[in-house]
N, C-alpha and C positions, 0 to 999 in steps of 0.2 A: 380388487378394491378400487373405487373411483376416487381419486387422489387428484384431477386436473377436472373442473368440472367447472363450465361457463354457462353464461347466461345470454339468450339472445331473442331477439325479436324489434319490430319495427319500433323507431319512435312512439311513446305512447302508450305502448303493451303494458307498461307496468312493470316490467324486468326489474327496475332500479327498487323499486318500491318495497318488493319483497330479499332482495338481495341478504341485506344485513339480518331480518329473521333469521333466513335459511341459515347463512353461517352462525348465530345466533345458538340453531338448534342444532347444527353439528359439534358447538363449542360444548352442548351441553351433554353429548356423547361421547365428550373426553377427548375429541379432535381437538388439533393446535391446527387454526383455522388461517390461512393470509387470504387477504381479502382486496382484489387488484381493477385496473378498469382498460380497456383500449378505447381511443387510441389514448396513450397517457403509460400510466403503470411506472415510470422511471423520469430523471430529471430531465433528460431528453425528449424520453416521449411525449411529458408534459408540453413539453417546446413545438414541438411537432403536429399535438393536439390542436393549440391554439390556433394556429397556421391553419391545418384540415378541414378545423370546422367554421372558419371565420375568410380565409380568404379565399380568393376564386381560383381557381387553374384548373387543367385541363384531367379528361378521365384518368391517365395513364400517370403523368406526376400526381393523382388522387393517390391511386392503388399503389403508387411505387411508395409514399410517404407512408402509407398505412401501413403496407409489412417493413419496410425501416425501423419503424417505429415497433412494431411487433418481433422483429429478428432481436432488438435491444432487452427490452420487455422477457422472454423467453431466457436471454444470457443474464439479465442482469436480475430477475425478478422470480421467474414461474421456475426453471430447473433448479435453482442453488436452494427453492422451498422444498421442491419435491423432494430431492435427492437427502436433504434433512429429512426427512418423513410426513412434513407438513403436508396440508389439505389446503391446494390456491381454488379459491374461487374469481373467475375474471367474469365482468362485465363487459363481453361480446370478444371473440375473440376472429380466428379465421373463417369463421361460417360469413361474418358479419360482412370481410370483404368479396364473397361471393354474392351474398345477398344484394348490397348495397350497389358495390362497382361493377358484378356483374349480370345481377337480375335489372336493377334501380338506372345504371347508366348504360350499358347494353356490353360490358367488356366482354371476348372472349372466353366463356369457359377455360378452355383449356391456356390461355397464357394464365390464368389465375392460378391453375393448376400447379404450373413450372414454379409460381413466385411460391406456391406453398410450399413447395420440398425444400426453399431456403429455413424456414423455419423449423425442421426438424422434428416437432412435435406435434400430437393431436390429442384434443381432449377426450378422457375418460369415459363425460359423460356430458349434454346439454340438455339445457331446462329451455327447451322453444315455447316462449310464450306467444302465443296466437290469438288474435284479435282482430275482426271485422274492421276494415281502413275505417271506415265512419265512425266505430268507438274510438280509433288513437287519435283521428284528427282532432272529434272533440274534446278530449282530453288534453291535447296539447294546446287547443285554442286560451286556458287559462295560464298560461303560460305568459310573460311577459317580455322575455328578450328571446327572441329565437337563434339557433344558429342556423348554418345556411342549410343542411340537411333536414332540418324540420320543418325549413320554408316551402321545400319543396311541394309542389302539387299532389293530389291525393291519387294520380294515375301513376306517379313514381313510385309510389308507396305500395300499390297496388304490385307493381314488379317485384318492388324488394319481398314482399311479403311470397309471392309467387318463386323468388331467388332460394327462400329458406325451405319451404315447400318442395324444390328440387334436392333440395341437401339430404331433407328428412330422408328421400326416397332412395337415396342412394346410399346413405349411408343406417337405415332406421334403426338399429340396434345398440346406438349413439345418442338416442335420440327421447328424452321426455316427452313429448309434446302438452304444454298446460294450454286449457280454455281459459286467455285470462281476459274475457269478458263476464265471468262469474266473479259472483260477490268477492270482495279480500276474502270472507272467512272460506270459501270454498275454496282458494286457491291456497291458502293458507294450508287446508286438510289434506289437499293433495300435497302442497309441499313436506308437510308432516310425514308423509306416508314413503316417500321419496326420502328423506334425509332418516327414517328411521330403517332404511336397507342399505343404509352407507358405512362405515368404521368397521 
């Protein structure tokens, strides 16, 4: 049964959008749904959030902030749901800092790899939302305050997006992949079809 199930894809994708449906239509399957976000998910992490996404530093205190922030998140947040029985759904979890710090900034695979086994857990199942850079850029152009991540240039995004893409391959049996460059109600029906193979 998929019990830890995230959500991930580039700035833009639309991930956030569809989030609250989904758990929405797992709640209506009788699942006791939590419903989390990285970086963030705890009082901490929130703290840690603001910092990531607003100040500058360098690649490696990026990635060291992100699973700090994710080791907390996991102890204080995702296991004590699970282990109740609940259904967490997180928006972006450890795919994100492959994708990000290590497709988007150029980090080492394999040192990301080591920071993952701090973490102790892997999700169930991910909903990779996929989308042509030029639809999230315009998407995000309506966007009014950016953070520094989203300021980024559309060739970064271009990697991260390429980041998740290496994930799917290695991992695909983990792996949704939605086209969310189709309409909401298309993604929606896929989504539907997905959360009605879940409980």
């Amino acid at each position: 049964m998929s019990r830890f199930i995230t959500f991930e894809g580039v700035d833009g994708a639309g991930k956030s959008t569809h989030l609250a449906w989904f758990a929405d239509a797992l709640r209506g399957r009788g699942l006791d749904v939590v419903v989390t976000r990285e970086p963030g998910g705890t009082r901490l992490g929130e703290q840690l959030r603001e910092m990531v996404l607003n100040q500058p530093m360098g690649m490696g205190t990026e990635a060291l902030l992100m699973f700090a922030s994710r080791i907390e998140h996991v102890e204080q947040v995702i296991r004590p749901a699970l282990l109740s029985g609940k259904c967490v759904i997180s928006d972006r979890f450890t795919d994100a800092s492959f994708a990000y710090q290590g497709g988007g900034r150029g980090m080492e695979w394999e040192r990301l790899r080591e920071l993952e086994q701090w973490v102790g857990i892997r999700p169930d199942l991910t909903l990779f939302f996929d989308v042509p850079i030029e639809v999230a850029r315009m998407r995000l152009s309506n966007n009014v305050a950016l953070d520094r991540f989203e300021k980024e240039e559309g060739e970064f995004f271009e990697r991260v997006r390429a980041g998740y893409h290496r994930r799917v391959t290695e991992d695909p049996s983990r792996f949704e992949v939605i086209d969310a460059a189709q309409s909401l109600d298309e993604v929606k029906r896929q989504l539907a079809s997905i959360a009605g193979n879940i409980g």
